[in-house]
C-alpha positions as CSV (number, residue, x, y, z in Angstrom):
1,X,134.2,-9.9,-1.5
2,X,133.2,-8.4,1.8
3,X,129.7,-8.1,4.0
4,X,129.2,-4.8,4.1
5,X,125.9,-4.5,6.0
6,X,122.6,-6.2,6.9
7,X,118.3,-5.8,6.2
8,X,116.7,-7.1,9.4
9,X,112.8,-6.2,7.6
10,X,113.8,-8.2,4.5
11,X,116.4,-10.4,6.1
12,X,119.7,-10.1,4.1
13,X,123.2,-9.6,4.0
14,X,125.0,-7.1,1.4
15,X,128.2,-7.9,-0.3
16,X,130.6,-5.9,-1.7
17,X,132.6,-7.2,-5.2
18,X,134.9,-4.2,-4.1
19,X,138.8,-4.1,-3.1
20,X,140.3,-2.3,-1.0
21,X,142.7,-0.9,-4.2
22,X,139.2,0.4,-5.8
23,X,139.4,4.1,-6.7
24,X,137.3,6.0,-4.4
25,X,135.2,6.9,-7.7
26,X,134.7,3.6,-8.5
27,X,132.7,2.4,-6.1
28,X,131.8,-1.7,-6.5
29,X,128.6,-2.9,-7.2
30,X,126.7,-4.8,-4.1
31,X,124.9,-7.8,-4.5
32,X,122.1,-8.6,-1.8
33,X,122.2,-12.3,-0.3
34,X,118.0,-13.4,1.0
35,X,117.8,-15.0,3.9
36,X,114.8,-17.0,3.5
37,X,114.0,-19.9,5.2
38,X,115.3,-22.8,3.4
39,X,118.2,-21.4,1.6
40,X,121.6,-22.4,1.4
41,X,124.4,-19.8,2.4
42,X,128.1,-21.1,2.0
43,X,130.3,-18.2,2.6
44,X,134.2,-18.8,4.0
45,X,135.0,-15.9,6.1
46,X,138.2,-14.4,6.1
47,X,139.9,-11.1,7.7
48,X,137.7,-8.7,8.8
49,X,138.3,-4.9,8.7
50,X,136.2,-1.6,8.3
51,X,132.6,-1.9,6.1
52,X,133.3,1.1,4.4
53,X,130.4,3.2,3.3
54,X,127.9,2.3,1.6
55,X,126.1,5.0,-1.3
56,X,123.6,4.9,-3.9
57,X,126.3,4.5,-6.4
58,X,128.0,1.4,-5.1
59,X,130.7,0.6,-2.3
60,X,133.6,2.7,-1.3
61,X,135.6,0.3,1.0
62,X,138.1,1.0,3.9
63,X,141.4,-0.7,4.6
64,X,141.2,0.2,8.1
65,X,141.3,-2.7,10.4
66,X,138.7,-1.3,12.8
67,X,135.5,-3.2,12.3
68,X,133.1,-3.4,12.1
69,X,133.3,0.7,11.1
70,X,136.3,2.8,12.0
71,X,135.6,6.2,13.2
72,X,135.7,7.5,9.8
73,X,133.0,5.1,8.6
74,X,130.9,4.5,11.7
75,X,127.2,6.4,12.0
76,X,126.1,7.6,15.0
77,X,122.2,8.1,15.4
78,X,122.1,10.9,17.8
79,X,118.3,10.3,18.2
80,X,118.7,7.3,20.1
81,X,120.5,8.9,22.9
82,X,117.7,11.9,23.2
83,X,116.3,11.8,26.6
84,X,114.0,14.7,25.5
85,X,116.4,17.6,25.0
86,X,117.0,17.6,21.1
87,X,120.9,16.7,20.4
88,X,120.5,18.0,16.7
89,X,120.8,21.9,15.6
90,X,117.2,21.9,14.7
91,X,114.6,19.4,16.3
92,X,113.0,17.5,13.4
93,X,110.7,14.9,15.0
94,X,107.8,16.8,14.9
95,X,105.3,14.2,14.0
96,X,103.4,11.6,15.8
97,X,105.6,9.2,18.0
98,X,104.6,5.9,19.6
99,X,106.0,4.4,23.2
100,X,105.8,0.9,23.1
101,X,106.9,-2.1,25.5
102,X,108.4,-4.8,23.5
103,X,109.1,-8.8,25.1
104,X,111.5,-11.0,24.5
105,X,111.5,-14.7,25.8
106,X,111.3,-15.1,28.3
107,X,110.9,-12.7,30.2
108,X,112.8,-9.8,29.5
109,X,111.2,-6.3,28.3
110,X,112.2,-3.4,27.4
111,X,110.1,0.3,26.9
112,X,111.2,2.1,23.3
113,X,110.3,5.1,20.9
114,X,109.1,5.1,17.3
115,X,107.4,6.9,15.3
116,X,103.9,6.1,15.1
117,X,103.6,4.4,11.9
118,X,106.6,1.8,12.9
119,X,105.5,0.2,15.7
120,X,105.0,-3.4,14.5
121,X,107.7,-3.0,11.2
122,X,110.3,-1.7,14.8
123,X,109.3,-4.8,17.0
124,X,109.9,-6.7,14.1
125,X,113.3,-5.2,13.5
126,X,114.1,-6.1,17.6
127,X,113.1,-9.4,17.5
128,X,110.3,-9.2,20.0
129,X,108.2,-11.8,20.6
130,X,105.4,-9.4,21.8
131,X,105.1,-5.8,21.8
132,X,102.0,-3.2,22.9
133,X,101.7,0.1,22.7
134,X,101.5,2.4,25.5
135,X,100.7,5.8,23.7
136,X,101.3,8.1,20.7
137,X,102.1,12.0,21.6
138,X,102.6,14.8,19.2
139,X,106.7,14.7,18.2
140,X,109.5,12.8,19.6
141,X,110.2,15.0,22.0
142,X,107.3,14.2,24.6
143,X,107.9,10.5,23.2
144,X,111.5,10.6,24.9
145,X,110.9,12.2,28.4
146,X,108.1,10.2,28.7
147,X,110.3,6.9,27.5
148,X,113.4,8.1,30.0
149,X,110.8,7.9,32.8
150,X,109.5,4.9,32.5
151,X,113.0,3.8,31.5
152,X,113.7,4.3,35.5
153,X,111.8,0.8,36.2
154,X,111.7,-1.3,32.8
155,X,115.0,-0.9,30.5
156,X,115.3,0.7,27.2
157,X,117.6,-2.0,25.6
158,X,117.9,-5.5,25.6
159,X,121.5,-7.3,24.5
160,X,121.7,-9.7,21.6
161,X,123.0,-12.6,24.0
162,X,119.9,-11.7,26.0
163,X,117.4,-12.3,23.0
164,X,119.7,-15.3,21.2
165,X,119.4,-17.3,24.8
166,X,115.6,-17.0,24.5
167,X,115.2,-18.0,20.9
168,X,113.7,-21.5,21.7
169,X,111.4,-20.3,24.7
170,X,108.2,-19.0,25.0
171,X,107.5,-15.6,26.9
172,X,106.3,-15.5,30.6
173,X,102.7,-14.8,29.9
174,X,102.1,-14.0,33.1
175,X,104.9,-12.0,34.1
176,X,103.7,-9.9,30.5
177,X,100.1,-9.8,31.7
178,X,101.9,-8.3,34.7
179,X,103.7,-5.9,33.4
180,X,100.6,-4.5,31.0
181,X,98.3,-4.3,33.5
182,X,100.3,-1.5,34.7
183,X,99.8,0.2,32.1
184,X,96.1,-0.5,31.3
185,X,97.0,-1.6,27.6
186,X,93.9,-3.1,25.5
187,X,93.8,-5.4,24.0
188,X,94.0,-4.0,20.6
189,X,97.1,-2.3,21.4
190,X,99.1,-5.8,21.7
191,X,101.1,-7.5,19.2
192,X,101.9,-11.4,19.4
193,X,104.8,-12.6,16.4
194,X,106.3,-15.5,15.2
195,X,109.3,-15.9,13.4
196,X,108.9,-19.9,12.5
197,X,112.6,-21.0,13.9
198,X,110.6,-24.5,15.2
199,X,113.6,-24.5,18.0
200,X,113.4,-26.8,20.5
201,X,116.9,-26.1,22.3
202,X,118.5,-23.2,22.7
203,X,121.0,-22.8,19.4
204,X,124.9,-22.5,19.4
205,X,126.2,-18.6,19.4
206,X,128.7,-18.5,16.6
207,X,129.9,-16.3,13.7
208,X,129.6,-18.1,10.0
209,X,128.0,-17.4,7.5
210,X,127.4,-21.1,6.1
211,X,124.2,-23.7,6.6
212,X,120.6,-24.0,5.5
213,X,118.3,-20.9,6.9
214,X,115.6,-21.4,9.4
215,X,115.0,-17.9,9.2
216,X,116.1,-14.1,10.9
217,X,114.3,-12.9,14.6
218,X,115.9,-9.4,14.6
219,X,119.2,-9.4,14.1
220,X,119.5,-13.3,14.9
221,X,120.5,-15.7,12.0
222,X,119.8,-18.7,12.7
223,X,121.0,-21.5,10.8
224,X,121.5,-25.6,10.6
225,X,124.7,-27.0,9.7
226,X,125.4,-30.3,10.3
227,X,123.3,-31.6,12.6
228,X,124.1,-28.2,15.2
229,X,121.6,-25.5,15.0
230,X,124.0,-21.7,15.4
231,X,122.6,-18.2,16.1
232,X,124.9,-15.7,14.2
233,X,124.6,-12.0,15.2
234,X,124.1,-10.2,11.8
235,X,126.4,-7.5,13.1
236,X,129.3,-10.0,13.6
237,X,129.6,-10.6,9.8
238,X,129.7,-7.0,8.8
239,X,133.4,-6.2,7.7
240,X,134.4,-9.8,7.2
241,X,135.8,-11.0,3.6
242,X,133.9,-13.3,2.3
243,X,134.8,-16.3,-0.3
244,X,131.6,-17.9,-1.9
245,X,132.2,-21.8,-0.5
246,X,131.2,-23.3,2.3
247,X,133.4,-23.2,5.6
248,X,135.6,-25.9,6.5
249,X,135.9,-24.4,10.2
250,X,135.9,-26.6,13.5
251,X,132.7,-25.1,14.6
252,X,130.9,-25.9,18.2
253,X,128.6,-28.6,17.7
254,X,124.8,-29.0,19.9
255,X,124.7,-32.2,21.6
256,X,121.8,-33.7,19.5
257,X,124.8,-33.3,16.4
258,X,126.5,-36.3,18.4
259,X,122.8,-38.4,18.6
């Protein structure tokens, strides 16, 4: 069994019943693991190599050790490098696209693009703690040039490590008060969201994929596992082999494990 990719808007992993001796027209069926708070994951993780592809029709898996895509295998979105000259052979974001400021504790922000209809389901998929929207302008186009600008004083991406070292803090407010007045954002342009991770200390970065979910902030598992709260990067499981027990692994344990 392998992970072979993740849902950040439903929080789940997929995994792949596939081998890497599977026929390429045989594809293996993919079974999709919930990560709802409260449930019990114990997965063993073993190599890890390329995720394949993924298809309506099943997995076709990679034995390439590159992961967690190889070059073959790995997408690029050319849309999210668009500073407002069109990277595609024909421009096809010709509906209504949002800018939007998103926040994650505690104090670091970050402008992006969207279309208009995503704004909160996108915050959602970053994590943010709080997000407002600056304006919605005819195709994605404007939406860029206008994002690269203000991209010149707030930053258009925030890291993981960033967002997993604010998961048990609260935002600025005034710092985000701040940073909207510049912008003259009402009030119902603003979005607040909780994720219900009740942490009070910061969690331990690691990569498993066993332990009782508190729940999913972006891309950010977070788990409990004897006594240790762990923030897993969804990202880091993709390509690993999995076996369906729970890990026996030395893992880094929080302080309060030791209370």
């Amino acid at each position: 069994m392998q992970f072979v990719g993740y849902d950040t808007g439903e929080p789940g992993l997929y995994l792949s019943d596939a081998s890497v001796d599977s026929a390429a027209d045989d594809p293996g069926s993919v079974e999709f693991v919930p990560l709802e708070p409260g449930v019990e994951i114990a997965y063993t993780l073993g190599e890890r190599r390329c995720a394949g592809t993924v298809t309506d029709e099943g997995h076709v898996p990679c034995a390439n050790p590159t992961a967690p895509h190889c070059p073959q295998h790995r997408s690029t979105w050319v849309c999210a490098k668009c500073t407002g000259t069109c990277l595609k052979d024909e421009m096809d974001c010709v509906e209504p696209h949002a800018i939007y400021l998103a926040a994650f504790a505690p104090d670091a922000f970050k402008v992006g693009v969207t279309r208009e209809w995503r704004v909160e389901t996108r915050l959602r998929e970053q994590g943010a703690d709080r997000g407002a929207l600056l304006s919605v302008v005819p195709d994605g186009r404007i939406a860029r040039r206008r994002e690269a600008e203000i991209a010149t004083e707030i930053p258009d991406r925030i890291r993981v490590p960033t967002k997993r070292a604010g998961l048990h803090r609260d935002v600025d407010a005034d710092a985000w008060r701040e940073l909207l007045a510049e912008f003259d954002v009402d009030e119902a342009d603003r979005y607040e969201f909780s994720y219900g991770l009740g942490l009070h200390d910061r969690p331990v970065a690691e990569t498993i994929a066993t332990g009782t979910v508190r729940g999913v902030q972006g891309r950010l598992l977070v788990l409990d596992r004897a006594g240790t709260t762990y923030a897993v990067d969804l990202r880091d499981l993709v390509g690993y082999e999995a076996t369906p027990e729970a890990t026996t692994r030395d893992l880094q344990a929080s302080l309060g494990a030791w209370e």
